[in-house]
C-alpha distance (Angstrom), angle and dihedral (degrees) to the residues before:
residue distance angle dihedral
X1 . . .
X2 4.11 . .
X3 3.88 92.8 .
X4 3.67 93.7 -103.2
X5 3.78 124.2 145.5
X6 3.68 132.5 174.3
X7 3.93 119.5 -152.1
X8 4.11 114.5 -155.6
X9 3.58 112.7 -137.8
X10 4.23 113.8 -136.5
X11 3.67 118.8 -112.3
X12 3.56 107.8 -87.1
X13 3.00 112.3 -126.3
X14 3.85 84.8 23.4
X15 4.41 96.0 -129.3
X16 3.64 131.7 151.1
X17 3.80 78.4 -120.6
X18 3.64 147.4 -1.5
X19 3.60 133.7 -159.5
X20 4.58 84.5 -5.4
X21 3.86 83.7 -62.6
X22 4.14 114.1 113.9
X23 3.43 120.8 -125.6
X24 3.97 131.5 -145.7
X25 3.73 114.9 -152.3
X26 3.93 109.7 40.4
X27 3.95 100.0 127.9
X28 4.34 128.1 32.4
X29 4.48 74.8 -112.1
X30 3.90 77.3 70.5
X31 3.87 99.4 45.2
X32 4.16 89.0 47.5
X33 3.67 83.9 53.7
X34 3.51 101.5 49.3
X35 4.19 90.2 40.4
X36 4.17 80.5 51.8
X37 3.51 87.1 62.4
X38 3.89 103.3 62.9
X39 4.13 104.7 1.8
X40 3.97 87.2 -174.1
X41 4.01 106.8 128.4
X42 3.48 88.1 -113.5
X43 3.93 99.4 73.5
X44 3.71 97.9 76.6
X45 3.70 138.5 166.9
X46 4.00 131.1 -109.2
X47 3.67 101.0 -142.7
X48 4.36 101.4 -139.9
X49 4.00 90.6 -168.7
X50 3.88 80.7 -165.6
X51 3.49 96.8 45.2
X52 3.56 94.1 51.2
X53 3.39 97.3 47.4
X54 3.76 89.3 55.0
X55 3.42 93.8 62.1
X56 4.13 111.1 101.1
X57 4.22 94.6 -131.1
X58 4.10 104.0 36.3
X59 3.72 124.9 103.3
X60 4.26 90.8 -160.6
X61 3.85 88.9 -155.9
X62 4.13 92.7 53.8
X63 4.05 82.9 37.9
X64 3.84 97.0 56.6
X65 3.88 93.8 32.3
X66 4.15 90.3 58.2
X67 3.89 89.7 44.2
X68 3.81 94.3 45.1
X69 3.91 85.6 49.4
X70 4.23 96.1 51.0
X71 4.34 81.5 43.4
X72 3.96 86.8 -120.9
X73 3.86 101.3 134.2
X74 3.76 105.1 108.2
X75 3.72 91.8 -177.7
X76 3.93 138.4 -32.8
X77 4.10 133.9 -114.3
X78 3.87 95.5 -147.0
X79 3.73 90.3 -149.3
X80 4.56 132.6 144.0
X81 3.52 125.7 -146.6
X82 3.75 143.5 -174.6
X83 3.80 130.3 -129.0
X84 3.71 123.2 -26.8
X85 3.82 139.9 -81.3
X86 2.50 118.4 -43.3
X87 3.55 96.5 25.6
X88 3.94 113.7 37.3
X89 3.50 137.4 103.2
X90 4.05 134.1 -169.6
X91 3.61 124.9 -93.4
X92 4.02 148.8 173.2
X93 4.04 102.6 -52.0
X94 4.14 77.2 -118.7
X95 4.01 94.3 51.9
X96 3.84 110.6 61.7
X97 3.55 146.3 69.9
X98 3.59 103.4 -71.7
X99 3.98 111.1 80.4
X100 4.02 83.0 -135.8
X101 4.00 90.7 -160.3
X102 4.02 92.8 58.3
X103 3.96 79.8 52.1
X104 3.46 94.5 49.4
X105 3.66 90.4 48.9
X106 3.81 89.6 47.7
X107 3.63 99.3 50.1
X108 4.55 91.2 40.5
X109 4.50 80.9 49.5
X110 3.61 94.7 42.5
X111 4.43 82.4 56.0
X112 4.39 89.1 -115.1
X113 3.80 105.4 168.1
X114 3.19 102.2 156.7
X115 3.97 133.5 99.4
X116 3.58 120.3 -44.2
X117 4.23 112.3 -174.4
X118 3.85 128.7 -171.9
X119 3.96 106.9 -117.9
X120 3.71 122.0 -166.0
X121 3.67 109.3 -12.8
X122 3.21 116.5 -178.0
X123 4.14 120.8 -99.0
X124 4.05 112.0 -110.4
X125 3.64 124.2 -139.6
X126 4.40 97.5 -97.5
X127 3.80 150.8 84.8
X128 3.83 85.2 -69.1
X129 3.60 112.6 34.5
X130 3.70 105.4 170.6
X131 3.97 103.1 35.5
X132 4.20 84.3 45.7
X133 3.77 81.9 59.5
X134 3.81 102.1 39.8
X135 3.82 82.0 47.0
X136 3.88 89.2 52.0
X137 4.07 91.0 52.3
X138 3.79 97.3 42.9
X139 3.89 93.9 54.1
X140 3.61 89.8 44.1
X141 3.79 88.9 53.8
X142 3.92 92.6 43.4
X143 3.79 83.1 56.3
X144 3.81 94.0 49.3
X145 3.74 90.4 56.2
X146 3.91 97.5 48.6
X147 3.82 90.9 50.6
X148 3.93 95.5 45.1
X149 4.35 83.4 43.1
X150 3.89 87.5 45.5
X151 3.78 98.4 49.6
């Protein structure tokens, strides 16, 4: 009605629990329960590419083409993992499982313009560690969207 929307962050890592506390949103089931709730266009989704890719069931691409489809993406952590939880670990946005071009060219085809935000880059080895790396990821993802644009 006002133009508000609120976008729920996954559980990061996406367990059943952490630290003897549950947790809500660990698997897209989770996300279509929690949209289920309140379907109002308001009550989006923040699309953690890492943090769906953690999670043991999701296929990110079929994940972010289905939410980009319903128009539920309120923005996008533009983030690369490896492995799964248990067993993963964050990496270079260029480095992980996600080919982050095919994303790119998922999310330009599927008509996403909204914001896309680096997310846990990893620190270099400098006088600035974390804006070297945040500098890193946002180039790479500047580079992403000229080859999907160019293509």
């Amino acid at each position: 009605e006002e133009g508000v929307a609120l976008a729920c962050h996954p559980d990061d890592p996406p367990l059943e629990s952490l630290r003897l506390a549950a947790r809500g949103i660990n698997s897209p089931a989770a996300y279509e329960r929690l949209i289920a709730l309140d379907p109002s266009p308001a009550n989006r989704i923040e699309l953690c590419l890492g943090s769906i890719q953690e999670m043991a069931s999701a296929d990110v691409y079929e994940v972010a083409r289905k939410w980009l489809a319903e128009d539920r993406i309120g923005y996008i952590h533009f983030r690369n993992v490896r492995g799964r939880v248990p067993c993963y670990r964050e990496v270079f946005v260029d480095e992980g499982d996600i080919d982050m071009v095919r994303m790119m060219r998922l999310l330009h085809d599927g008509g996403y313009d909204g914001v896309l935000i680096p997310d846990h880059t990893p620190a270099l080895d400098c006088t600035a560690p974390w804006h070297a790396g945040m500098a890193f990821a946002l180039g790479y993802m500047r580079a992403c969207i000229q080859a999907v644009e160019r293509l």
